[in-house]
N, C-alpha and C positions, 0 to 999 in steps of 0.2 A: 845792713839795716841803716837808713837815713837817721841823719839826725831831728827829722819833724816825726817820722815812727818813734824813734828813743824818748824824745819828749812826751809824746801823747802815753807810750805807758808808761812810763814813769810817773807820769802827775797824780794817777789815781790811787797812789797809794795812802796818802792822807787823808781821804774818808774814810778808808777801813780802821786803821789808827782809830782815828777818833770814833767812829761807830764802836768797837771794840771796846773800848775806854768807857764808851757810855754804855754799853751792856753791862759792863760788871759793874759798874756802879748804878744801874737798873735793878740788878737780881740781887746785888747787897743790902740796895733799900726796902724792895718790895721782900725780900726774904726776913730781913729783921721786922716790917710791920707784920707780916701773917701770921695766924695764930695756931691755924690745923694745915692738918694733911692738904685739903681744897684747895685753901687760902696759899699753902706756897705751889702748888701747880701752878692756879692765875697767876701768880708773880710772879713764877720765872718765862709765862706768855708774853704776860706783861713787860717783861725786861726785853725781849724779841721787838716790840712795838713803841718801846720808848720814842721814837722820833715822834711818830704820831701824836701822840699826848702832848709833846712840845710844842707842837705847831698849834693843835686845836688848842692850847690854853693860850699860845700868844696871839693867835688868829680874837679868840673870846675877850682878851684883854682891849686888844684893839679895838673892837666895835664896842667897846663899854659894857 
């Protein structure tokens, strides 16, 4: 294996990290806000799609 192969998968390993990280702290928020059965289903969807939410609220901050 070259060392431009070694580099290229190596680097990808710190989005998973951080994706990871922000899951469970996704599914610990959205699971201590819900209140039924329902409510923690969507929230742990919700934990799944955390990036999403981030973008469209700093996407919405931006345009005012």
């Amino acid at each position: 294996m070259s060392n431009e192969q070694r580099r290229r998968t190596t680097a990808s390993g710190g989005g998973s990290a951080l994706y990871g990280l922000g899951f469970i702290g996704a599914f610990v928020w959205c699971w201590q806000q819900a209140s039924g059965f329902g409510e923690h289903i969507v929230g742990v969807l919700k934990a799944f799609v955390w990036p999403a939410f981030l973008v469209y609220d700093a996407f919405k901050a931006l345009n005012g």
